[in-house]
PAZAPA-4460 file (N, C-alpha, C; in steps of 0.05 Angstrom, whole numbers, plus 32768, in hexadecimal, padded with zeros to 4 digits):
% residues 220
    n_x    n_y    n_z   ca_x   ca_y   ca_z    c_x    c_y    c_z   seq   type   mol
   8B09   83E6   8A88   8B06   83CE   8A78   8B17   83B8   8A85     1      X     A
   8B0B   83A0   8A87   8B1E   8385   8A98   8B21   8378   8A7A     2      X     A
   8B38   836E   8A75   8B3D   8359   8A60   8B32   8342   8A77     3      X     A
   8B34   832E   8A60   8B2A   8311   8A6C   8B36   82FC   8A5B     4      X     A
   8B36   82F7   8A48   8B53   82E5   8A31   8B50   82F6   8A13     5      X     A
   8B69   82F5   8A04   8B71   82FE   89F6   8B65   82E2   89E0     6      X     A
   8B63   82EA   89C5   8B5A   82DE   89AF   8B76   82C4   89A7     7      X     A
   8B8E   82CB   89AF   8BA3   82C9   899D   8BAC   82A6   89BB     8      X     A
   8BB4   8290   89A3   8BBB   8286   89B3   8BD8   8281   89BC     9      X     A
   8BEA   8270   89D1   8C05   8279   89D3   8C00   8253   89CD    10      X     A
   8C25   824B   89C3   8C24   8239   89BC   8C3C   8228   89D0    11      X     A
   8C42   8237   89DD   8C56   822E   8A01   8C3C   8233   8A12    12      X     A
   8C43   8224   8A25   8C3A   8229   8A44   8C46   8242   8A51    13      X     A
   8C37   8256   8A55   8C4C   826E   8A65   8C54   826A   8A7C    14      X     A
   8C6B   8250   8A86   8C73   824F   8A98   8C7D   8269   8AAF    15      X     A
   8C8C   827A   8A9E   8C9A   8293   8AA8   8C84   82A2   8AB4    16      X     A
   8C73   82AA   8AA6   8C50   82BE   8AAB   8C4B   82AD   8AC5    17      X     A
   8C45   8291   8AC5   8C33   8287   8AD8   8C4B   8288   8AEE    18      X     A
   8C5E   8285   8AF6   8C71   828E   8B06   8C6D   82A7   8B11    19      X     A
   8C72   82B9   8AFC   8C6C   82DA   8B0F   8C5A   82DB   8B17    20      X     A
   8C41   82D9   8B10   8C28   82D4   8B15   8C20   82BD   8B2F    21      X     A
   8C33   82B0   8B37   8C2C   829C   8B4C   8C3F   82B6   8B63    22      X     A
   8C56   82B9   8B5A   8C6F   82BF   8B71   8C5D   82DA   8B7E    23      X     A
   8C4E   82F0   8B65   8C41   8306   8B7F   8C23   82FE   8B84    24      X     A
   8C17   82ED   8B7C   8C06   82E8   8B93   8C08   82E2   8BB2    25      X     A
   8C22   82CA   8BAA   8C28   82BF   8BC3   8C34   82D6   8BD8    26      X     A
   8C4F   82E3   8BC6   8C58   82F8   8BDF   8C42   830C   8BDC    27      X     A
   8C25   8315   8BD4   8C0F   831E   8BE1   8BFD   8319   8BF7    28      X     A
   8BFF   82FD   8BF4   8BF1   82F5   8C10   8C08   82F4   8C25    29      X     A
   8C25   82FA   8C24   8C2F   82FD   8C39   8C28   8312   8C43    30      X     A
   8C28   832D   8C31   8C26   834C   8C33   8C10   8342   8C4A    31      X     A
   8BF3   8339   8C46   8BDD   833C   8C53   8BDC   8330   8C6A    32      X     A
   8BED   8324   8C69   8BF6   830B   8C8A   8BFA   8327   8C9E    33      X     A
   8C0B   8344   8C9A   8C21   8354   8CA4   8C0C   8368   8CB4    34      X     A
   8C1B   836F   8CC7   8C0B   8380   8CDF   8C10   83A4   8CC4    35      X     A
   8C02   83B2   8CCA   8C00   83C9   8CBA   8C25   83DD   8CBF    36      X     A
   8C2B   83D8   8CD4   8C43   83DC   8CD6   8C4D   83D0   8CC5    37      X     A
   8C59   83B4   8CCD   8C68   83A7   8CBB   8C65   83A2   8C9A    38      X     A
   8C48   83AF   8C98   8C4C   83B2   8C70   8C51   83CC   8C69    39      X     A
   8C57   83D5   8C77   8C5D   83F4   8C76   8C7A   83F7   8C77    40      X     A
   8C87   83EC   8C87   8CA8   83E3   8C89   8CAC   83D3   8C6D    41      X     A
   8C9A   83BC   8C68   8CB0   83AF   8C51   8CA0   83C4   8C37    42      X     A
   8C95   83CE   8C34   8C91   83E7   8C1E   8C9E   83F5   8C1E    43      X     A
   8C9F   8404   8C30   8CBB   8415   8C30   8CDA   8414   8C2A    44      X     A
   8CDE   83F6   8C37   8CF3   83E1   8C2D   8CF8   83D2   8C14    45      X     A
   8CE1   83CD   8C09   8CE8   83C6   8BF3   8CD1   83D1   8BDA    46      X     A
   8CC8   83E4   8BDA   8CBE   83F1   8BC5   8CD6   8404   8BBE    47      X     A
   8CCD   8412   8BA1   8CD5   842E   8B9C   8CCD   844D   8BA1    48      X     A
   8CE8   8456   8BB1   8CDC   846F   8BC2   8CEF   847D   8BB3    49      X     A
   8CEA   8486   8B9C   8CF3   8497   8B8D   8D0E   84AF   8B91    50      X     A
   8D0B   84C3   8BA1   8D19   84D1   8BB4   8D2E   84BD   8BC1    51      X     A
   8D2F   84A5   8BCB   8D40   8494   8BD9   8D51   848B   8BC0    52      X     A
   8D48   8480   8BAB   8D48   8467   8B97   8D6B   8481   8B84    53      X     A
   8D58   849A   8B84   8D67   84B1   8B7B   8D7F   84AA   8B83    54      X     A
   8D86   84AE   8BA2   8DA1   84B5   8BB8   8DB0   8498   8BAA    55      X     A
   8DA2   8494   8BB3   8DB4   846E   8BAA   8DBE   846C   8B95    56      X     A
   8DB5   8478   8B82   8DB8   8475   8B66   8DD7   8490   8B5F    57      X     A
   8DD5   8498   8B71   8DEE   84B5   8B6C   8E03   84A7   8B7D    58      X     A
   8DF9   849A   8B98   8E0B   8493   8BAD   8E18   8474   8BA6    59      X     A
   8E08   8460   8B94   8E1C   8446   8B96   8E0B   843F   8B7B    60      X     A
   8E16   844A   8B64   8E09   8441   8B4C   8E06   842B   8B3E    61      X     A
   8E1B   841D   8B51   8E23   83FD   8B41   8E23   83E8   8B57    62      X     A
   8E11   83F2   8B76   8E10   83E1   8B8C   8DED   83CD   8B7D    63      X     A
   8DF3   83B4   8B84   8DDA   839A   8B82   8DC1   83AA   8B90    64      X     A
   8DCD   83B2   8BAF   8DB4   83C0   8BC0   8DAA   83D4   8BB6    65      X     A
   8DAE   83E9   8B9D   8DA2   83FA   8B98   8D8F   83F9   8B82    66      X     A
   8D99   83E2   8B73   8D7E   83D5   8B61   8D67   83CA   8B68    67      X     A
   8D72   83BA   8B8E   8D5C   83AC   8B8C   8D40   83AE   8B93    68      X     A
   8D37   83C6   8B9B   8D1D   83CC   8B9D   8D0E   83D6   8B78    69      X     A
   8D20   83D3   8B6A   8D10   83DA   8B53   8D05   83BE   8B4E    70      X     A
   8D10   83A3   8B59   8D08   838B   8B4F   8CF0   8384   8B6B    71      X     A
   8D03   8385   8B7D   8CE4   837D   8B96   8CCE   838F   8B93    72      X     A
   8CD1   83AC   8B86   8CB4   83B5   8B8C   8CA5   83AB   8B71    73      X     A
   8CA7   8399   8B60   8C9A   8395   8B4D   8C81   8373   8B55    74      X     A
   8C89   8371   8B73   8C84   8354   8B75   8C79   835C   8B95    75      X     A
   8C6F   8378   8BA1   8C61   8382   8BAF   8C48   8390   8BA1    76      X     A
   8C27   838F   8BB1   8C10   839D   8BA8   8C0D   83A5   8BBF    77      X     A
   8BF8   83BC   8BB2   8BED   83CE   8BC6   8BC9   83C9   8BD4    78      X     A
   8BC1   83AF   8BC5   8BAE   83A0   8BCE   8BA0   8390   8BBF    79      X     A
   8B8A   8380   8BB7   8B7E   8369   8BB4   8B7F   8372   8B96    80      X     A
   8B6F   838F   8B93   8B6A   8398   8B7B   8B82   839E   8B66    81      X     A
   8B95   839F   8B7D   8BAD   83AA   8B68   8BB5   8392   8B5D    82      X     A
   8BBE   837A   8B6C   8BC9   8369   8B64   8BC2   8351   8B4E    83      X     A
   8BA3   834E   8B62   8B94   8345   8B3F   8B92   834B   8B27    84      X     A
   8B92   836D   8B30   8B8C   8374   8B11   8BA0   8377   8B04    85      X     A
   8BBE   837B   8B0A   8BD0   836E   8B02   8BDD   8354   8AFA    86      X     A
   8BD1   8347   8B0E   8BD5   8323   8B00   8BBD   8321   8AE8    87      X     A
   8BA2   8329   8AE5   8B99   831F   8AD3   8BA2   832D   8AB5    88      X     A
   8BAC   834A   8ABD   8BBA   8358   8AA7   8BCE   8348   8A97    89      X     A
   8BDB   833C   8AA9   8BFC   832C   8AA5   8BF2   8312   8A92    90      X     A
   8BD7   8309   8AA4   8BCE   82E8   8A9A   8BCB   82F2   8A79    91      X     A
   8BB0   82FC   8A77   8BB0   8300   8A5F   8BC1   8304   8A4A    92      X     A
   8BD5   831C   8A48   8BE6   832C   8A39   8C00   831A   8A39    93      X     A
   8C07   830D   8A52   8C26   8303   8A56   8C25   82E8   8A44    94      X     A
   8C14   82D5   8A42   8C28   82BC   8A3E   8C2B   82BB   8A18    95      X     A
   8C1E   82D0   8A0E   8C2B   82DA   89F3   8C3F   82E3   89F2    96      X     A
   8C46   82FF   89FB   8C58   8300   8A00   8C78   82F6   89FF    97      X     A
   8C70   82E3   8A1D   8C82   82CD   8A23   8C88   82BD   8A11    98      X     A
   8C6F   82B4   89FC   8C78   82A1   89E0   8C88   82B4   89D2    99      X     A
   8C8D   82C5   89CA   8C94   82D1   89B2   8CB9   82CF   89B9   100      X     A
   8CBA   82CF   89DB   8CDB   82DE   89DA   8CE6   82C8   89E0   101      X     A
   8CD7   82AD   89F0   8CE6   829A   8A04   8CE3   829D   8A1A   102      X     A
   8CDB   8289   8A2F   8CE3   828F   8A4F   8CF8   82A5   8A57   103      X     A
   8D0A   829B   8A5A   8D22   82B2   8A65   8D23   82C9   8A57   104      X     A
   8D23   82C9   8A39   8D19   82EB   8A34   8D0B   82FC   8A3B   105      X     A
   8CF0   82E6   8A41   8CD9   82F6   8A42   8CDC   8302   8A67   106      X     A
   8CE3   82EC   8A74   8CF1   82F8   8A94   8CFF   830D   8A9A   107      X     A
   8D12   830E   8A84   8D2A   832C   8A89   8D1E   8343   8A74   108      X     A
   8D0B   833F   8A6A   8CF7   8353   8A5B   8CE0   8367   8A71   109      X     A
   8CDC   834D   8A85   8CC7   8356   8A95   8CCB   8365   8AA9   110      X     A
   8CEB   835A   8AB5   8CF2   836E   8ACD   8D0C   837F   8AC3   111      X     A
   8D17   8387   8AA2   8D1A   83A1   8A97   8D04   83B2   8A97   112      X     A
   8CEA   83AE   8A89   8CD4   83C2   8A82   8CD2   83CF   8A9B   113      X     A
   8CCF   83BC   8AB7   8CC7   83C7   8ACB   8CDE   83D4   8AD8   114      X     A
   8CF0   83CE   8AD7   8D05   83E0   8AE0   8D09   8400   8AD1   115      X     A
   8CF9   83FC   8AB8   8D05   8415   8AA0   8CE6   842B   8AB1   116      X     A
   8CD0   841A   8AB4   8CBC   842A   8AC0   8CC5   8436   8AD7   117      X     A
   8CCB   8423   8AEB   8CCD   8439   8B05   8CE7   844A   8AFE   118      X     A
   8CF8   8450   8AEC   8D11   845D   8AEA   8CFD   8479   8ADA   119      X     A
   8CE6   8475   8ACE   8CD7   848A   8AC7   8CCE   8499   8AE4   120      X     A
   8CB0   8488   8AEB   8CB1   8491   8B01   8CC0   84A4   8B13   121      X     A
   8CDD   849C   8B17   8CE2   84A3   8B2C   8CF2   84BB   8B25   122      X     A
   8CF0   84C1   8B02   8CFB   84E2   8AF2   8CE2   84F2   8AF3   123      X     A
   8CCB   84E4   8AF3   8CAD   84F7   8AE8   8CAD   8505   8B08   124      X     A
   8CB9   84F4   8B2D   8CB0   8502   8B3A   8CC7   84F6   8B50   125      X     A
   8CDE   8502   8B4E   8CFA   8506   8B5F   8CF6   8504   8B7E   126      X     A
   8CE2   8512   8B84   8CE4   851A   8B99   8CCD   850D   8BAF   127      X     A
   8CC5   84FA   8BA2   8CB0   84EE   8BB8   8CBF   84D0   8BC8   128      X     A
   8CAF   84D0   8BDE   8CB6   84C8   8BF8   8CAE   84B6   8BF6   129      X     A
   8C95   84AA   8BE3   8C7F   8499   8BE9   8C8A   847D   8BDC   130      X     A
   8C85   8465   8BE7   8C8C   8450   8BD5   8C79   8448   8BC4   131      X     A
   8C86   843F   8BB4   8C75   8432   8B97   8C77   8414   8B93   132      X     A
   8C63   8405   8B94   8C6F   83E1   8B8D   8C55   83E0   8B7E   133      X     A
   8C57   83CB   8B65   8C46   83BF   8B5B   8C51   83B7   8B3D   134      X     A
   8C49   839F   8B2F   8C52   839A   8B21   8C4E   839E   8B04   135      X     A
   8C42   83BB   8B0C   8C35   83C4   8AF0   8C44   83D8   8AD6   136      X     A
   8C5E   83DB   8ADF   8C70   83E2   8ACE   8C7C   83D5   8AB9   137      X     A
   8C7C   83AE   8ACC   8C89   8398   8AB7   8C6F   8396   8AAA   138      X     A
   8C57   8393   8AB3   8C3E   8389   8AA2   8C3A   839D   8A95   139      X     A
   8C44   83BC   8A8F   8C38   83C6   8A7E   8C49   83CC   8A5F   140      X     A
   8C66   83BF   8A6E   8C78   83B3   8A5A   8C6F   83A3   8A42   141      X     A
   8C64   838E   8A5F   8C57   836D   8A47   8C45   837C   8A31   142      X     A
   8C31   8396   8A38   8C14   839E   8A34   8C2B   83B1   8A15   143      X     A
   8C3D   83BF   8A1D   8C46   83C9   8A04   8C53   83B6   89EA   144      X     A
   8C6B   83A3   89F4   8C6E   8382   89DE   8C56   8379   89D8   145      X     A
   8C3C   8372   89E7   8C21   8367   89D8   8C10   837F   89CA   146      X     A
   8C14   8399   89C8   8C0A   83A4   89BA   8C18   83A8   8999   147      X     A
   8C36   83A9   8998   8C3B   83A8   8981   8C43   8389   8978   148      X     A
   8C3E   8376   8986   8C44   835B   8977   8C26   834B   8970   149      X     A
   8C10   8351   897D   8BFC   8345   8976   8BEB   8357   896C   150      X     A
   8BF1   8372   8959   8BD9   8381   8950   8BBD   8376   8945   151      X     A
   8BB8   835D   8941   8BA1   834A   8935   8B94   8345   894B   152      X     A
   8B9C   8345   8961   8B94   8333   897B   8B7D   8344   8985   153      X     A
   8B69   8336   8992   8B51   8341   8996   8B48   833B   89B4   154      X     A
   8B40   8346   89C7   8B43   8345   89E6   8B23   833A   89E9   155      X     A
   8B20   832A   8A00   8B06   832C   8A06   8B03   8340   8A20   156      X     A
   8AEE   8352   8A1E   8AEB   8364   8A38   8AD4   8367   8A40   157      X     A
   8AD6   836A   8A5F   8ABE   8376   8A6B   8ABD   838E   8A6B   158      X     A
   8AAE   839C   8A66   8AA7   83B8   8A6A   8A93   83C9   8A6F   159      X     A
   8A8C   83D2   8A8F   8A74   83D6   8AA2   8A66   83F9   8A99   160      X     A
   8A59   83F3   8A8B   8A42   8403   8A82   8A29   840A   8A98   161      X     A
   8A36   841D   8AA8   8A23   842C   8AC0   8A24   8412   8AD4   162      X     A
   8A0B   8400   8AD3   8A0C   83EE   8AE5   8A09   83D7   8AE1   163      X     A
   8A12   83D5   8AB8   8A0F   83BA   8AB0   8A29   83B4   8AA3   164      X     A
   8A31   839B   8AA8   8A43   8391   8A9E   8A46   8381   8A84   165      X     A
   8A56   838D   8A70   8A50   837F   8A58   8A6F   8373   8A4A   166      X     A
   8A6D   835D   8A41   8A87   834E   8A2A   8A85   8356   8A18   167      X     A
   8A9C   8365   8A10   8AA3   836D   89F0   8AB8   835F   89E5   168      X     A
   8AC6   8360   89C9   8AD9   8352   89C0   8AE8   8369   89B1   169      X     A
   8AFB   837B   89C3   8B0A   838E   89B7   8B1F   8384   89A4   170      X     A
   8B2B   8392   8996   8B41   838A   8988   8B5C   8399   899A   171      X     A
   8B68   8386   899A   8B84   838B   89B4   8B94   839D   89B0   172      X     A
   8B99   83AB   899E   8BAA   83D0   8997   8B91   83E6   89A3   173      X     A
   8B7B   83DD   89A0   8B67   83EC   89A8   8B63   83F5   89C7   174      X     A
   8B5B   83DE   89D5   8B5A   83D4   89F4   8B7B   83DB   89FD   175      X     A
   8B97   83DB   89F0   8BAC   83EA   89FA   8BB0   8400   89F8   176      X     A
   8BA0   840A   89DD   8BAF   842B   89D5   8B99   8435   89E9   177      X     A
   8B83   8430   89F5   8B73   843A   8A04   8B7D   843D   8A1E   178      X     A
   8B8C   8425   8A26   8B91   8420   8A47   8BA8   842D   8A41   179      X     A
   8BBE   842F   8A34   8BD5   8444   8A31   8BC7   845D   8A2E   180      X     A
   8BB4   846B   8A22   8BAA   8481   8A2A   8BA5   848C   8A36   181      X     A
   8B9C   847D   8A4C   8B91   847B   8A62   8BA5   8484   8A80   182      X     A
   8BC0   8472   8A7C   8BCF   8472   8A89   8BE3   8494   8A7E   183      X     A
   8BE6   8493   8A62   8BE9   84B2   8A64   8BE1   84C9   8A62   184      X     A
   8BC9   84CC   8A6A   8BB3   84E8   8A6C   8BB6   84E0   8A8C   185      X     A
   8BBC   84D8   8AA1   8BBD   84CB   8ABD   8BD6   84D6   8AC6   186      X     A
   8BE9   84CF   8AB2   8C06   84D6   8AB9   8C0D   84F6   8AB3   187      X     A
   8BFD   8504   8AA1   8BFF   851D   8A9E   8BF7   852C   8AB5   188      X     A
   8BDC   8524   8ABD   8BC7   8534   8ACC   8BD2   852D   8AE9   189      X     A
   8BE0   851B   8AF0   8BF1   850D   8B05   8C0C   8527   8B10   190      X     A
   8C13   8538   8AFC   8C33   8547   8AF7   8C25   855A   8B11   191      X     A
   8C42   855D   8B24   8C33   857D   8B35   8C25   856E   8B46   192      X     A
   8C1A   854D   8B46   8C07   854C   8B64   8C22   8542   8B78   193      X     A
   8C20   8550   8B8B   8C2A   8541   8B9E   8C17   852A   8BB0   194      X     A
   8C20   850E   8BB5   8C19   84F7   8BC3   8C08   84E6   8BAC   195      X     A
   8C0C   84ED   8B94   8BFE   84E1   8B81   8C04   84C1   8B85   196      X     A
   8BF1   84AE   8B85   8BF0   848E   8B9A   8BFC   8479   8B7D   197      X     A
   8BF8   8487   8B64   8BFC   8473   8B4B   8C17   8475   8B3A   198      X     A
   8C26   8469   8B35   8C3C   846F   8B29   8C38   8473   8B06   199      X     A
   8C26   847F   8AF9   8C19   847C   8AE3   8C31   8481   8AD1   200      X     A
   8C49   8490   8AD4   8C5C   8492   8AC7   8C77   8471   8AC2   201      X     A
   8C70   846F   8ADA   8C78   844F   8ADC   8C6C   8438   8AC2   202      X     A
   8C4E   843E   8AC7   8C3E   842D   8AAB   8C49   843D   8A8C   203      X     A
   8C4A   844E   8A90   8C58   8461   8A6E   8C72   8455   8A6A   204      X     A
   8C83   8456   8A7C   8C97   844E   8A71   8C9D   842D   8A73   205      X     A
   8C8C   8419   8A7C   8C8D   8400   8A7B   8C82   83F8   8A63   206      X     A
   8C65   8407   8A58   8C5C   8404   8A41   8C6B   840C   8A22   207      X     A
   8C7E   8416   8A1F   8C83   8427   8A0D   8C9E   841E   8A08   208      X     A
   8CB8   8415   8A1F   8CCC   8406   8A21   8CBA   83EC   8A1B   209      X     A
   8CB1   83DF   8A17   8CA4   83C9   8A12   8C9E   83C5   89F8   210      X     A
   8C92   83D7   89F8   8C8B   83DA   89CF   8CA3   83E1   89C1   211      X     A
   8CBB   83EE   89CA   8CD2   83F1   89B7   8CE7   83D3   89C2   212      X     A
   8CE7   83C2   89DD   8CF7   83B4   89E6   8CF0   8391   89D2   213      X     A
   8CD3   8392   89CA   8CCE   8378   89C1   8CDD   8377   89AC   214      X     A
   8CDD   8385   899E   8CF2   8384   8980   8D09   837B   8995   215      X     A
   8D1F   8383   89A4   8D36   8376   89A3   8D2F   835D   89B5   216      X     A
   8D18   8354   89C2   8D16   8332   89D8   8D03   8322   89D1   217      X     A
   8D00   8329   89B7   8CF4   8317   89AA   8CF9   82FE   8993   218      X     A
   8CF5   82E9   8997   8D04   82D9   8984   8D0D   82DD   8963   219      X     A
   8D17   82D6   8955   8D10   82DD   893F   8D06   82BB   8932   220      X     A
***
């Protein structure tokens, strides 16, 4: 299912949304500028490699350098498909969001969620080598605050029926408790693989810290 706009309107400009949403497109088309080496070096460099992220975390618990790939890999993709479908995830779901808590809340909301995901991640599977970047831990943050603050809200979606494409108008607890379902029947069936490519445990715990985090970054 692709959302496409949400029913509900926001009554700010989501300055903050259209920011994140500008900053990893742009450092995406750097990614694609990069010889296959060299995106392979700054992945490695600045994603999360779980196994590494571990050492660091025992060896300098309170060093700047050991946080900072939980924040750069949230503002690296793994290609056209990833990133879009992440920005249009964010478009939709974020600039509500963003109304409810404030700019700056809603900022230190987005890269907590995603920090609380890859800190899942990287308990569900200790021992992998592989890096992880994408910014779908903070967006599935936003995806858990818009599921319990707009229960009324109603999604518009596409949804491809064999080889036809059709608009529906889901109601937005629906279209999430589905895509959270989704993401955890993925994350179960995921346990035991080794080189598994998705951090689906990453999306569980961005979604779910999100839905208990909006109660405290949200305005009153």
């Amino acid at each position: 299912m692709i959302p496409l706009r949400d029913t509900t309107l926001s009554r700010h400009f989501p300055i903050v949304t259209v920011a994140i949403i500008a900053a990893n497109l742009l450092i995406f088309l750097y990614e694609v500028s990069l010889s296959h080496r060299e995106l392979d070096l700054l992945v490695r460099a600045f994603g999360v490699v779980p196994a590494r992220e571990l050492a660091h975390l025992a060896l300098a618990p309170f060093s700047f350098t050991t946080y900072l790939p939980f924040l750069t890999s949230m503002f690296l993709h793994g290609g056209w498909v990833h990133v879009l479908g992440n920005m249009l995830y964010l478009w939709v779901f974020g600039d509500n969001v963003e109304d409810i808590m404030g700019r700056f809340r809603f900022l230190v909301f987005y890269l907590f969620t995603g920090f609380i995901g890859s800190l899942l991640h990287i308990w569900m599977d200790p021992d992998s080598h592989i890096p992880t970047v994408g910014a779908s831990g903070a967006i599935a943050g936003v995806l858990g605050a818009y599921f319990v603050s707009f229960p009324h809200s109603r999604v518009l979606t596409l949804v491809p029926i064999f080889i036809f494409l059709t608009l529906v108008e889901l109601p937005a607890v629906l279209f999430l408790f589905l895509w959270f379902g989704l993401q955890l029947l993925s994350g179960v069936a995921s346990l035991g693989v080794p080189g598994e490519p998705v951090a689906w445990w990453a999306h569980i715990g961005g979604f779910v810290s999100g839905a208990v985090l909006v109660h405290v970054f949200r305005r009153r």
